[in-house]
C-alpha positions, -999 to 999 in steps of 0.1 A, spaced: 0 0 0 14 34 -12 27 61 19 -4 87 21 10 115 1 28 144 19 4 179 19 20 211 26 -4 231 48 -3 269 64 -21 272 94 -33 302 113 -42 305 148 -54 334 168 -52 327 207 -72 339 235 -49 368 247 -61 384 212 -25 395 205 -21 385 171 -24 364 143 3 333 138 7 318 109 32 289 97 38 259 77 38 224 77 43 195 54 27 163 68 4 134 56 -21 141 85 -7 115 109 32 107 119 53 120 93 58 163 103 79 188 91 72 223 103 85 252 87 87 289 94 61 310 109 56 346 118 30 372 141 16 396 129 -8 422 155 -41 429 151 -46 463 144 -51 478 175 -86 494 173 -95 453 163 -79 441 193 -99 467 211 -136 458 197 -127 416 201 -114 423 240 -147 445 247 -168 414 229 -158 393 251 -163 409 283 -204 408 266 -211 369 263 -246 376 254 -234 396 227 -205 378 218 -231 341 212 -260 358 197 -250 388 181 -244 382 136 -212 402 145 -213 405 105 -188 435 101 -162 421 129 -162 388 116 -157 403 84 -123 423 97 -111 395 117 -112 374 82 -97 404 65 -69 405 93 -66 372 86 -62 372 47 -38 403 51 -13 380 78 -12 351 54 -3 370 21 27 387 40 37 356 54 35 344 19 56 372 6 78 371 32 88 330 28 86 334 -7 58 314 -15 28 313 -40 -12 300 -38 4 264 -60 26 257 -33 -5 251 -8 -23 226 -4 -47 238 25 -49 262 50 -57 252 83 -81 288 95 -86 284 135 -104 319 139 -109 340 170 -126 323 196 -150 351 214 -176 327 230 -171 288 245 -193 269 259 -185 233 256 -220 224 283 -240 247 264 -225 223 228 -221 260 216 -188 277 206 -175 306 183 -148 313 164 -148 347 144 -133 335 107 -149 331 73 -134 300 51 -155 307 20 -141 341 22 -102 333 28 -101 299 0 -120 329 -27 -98 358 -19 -61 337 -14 -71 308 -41 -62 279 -13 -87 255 1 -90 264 36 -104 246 64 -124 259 92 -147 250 122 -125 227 137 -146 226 170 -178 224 160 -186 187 154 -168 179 189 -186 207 209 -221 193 190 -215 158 199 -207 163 239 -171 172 238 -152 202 253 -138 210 220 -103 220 235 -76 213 233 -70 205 198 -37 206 197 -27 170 216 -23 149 179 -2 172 168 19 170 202 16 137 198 33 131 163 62 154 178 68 136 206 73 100 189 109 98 199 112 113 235 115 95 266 78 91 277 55 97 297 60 131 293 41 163 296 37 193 269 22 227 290 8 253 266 9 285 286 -10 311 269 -44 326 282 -54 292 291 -34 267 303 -34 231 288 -16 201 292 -9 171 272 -1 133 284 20 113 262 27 76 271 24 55 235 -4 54 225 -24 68 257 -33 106 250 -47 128 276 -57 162 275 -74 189 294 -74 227 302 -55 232 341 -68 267 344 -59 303 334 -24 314 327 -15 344 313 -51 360 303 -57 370 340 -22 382 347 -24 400 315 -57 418 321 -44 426 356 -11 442 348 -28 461 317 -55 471 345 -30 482 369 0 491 353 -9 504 318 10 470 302 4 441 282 18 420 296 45 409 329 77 409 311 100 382 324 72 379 351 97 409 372 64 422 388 51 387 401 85 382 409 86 414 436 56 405 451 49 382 478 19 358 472 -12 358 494 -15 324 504 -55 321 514 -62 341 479 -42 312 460 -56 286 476 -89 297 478 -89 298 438 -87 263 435 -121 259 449 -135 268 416 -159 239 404 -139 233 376 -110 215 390 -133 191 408 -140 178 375 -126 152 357 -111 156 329 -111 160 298 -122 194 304 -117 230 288 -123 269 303 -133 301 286 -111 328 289 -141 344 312 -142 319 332 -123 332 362 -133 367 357 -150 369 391 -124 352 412 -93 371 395 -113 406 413 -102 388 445 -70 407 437 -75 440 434 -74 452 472 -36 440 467 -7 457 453 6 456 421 31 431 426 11 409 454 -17 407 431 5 395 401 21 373 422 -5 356 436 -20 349 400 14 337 391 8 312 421 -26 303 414 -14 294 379 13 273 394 -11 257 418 -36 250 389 -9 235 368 4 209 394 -34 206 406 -33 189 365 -11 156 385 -43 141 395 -59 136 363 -31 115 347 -19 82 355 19 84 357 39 117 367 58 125 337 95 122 330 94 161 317 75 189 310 83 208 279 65 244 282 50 264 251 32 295 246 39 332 257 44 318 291 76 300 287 90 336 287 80 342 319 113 335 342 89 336 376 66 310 364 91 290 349 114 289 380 80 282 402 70 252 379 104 237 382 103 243 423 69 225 417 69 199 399 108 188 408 114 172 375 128 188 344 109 216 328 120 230 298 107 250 271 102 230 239 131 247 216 150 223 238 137 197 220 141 214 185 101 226 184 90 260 177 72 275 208 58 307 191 43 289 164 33 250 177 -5 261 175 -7 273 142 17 247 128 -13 225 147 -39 240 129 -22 226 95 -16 197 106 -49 192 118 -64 206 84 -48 178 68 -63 151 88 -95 170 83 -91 164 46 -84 128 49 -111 120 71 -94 115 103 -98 119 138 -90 157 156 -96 145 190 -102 118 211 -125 108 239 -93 109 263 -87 146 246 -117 162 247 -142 137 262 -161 133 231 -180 97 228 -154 84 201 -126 95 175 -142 127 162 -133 142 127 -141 177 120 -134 208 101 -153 224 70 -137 225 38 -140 253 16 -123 249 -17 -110 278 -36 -130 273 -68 
């Protein structure tokens, strides 16, 4: 039986700290064989940022509303980051097989089977001649599943030749984890990461972000605060399981009688405590941790995990993988299995009731 032929794929990803739009590229058959190329960022304009950050602080708005013109500029944002990356790797529509188009999530609600991603794949496969997938979470959120995280078959294919079990952390607005161990597969959200430390320090300081986590780092941590975060409902249950970026909205106000640096410290530690929290749910403590996402920058978090978890933790360039870009490389990856019919995610992934494909193709004529 012939090799399934080799597909080169761009995917794009927007994350839930709304920063920006990644985009890279693949080459892959869909299932073991991966070679990721290059990938860049490029920001949303800024008055876009603006309107998708108020959205979401509006979930009423942000799950009923035909959002018509936004989705329309998010698509266009979109369109514009793929042509320069395009231009910039010196590559043309033939070269393409697929593009793998995530969209902005504004509104998830795996209970409710709802969730939206901003992102129109009619609109990108017309305007960039490239059939484009899209609505990677839709058939998994309709048939019971949590519809995050995506990403753990992609992890998965990476990982074939490390020491196992082992442990990949994504840390960007959400934190999620993947168990690898052969064949076994087990993801699930651990709770925020960076979207509540971001939204504080923007709050409080007039930043984006905690550079190096320095301000968490000066603080001092208020015990009671960080532990009385994980009595949140949500790390009673099992998983698989996934979060909004909402989610913790309410409890993240705790905060705000403390100082700067208390208050991003003690978010810092309720990461930390969410993230070992994440031990119970798998059956063997992994070798390693190998840390991706914007969070992997953060020197506080990174020296707390290792105090934590007292086993190696690394961020994943030390394994040769591209920490900026894993998720969108994921997304074309994943629109390649979408083409060929096969799985995204898996009942130990998301907790749907079996293998679930997904994705909607559009072609490009």
């Amino acid at each position: 039986m012939a090799e399934p032929v080799l597909r080169r794929a761009i995917g794009v990803m927007s994350g839930t700290s709304m920063d920006g739009i990644d985009v890279a590229i693949v080459e892959t058959d869909g299932d073991q064989r991966v070679s990721t190329g290059s990938g860049r960022m490029f920001e949303y304009p800024a008055s876009l940022r603006r309107e998708l950050l108020d959205l979401i602080t509006e979930p009423t708005r942000a799950q009923s509303d035909p959002l018509q013109d936004l989705e329309e500029a998010v698509t266009d944002a979109h369109i514009g980051a793929i042509r320069d990356f395009m231009e910039a790797v010196s590559i043309v529509p033939q070269d393409i097989d697929v593009i793998g188009l995530h969209g902005q999530t504004v509104f998830h609600r795996p209970r409710q089977r709802f969730t939206r991603q901003l992102g129109l794949g009619a609109r990108v496969a017309a305007q960039l001649g490239i059939d484009t997938v899209n609505r990677f979470r839709h058939a998994d959120v309709a048939s019971g599943g949590e519809g995050a995280p995506l990403v753990p078959l992609f992890h998965r294919a990476l990982a074939s030749g490390l020491p196992q079990p082992l442990m990949v952390l994504n840390l960007g607005g959400v934190a999620n984890v993947t168990y690898i161990d052969g064949d076994t597969v087990i993801s699930f959200d651990t709770g925020p990461a960076s979207a509540l430390i971001d939204d504080f320090v923007l709050r409080r300081c007039g930043v984006p972000f905690d550079r190096d986590g320095r301000l968490a780092a000066s603080g001092q941590a208020d015990e009671a605060l960080a532990a009385a975060f994980l009595e949140h409902p949500f790390f009673e249950r099992p998983a698989p399981k996934s979060l909004d970026r909402q989610d913790f909205q309410a409890w993240a106000k705790a905060v705000e009688a403390l100082s700067d640096a208390d208050g991003a410290a003690t978010l810092a530690e309720f990461t930390i405590r969410s993230i070992v929290a994440a031990l119970r749910n798998v059956p063997h403590a992994p070798q390693r941790w190998l840390v991706t996402g914007g969070g992997r920058h953060n020197q506080h978090l990174m020296k707390r995990l290792r105090e934590s978890l007292a086993v190696p933790v690394d961020p994943v360039e030390d394994v040769g993988w591209d920490g900026d870009f894993l998720e969108a490389q994921a997304f074309g990856y994943l629109a390649v299995r979408s083409l060929r019919g096969l799985p995204l995610s898996l009942p130990t992934t998301t907790g749907v009731p079996h293998p679930m494909p997904g994705g909607e193709l559009h072609r490009a004529a």
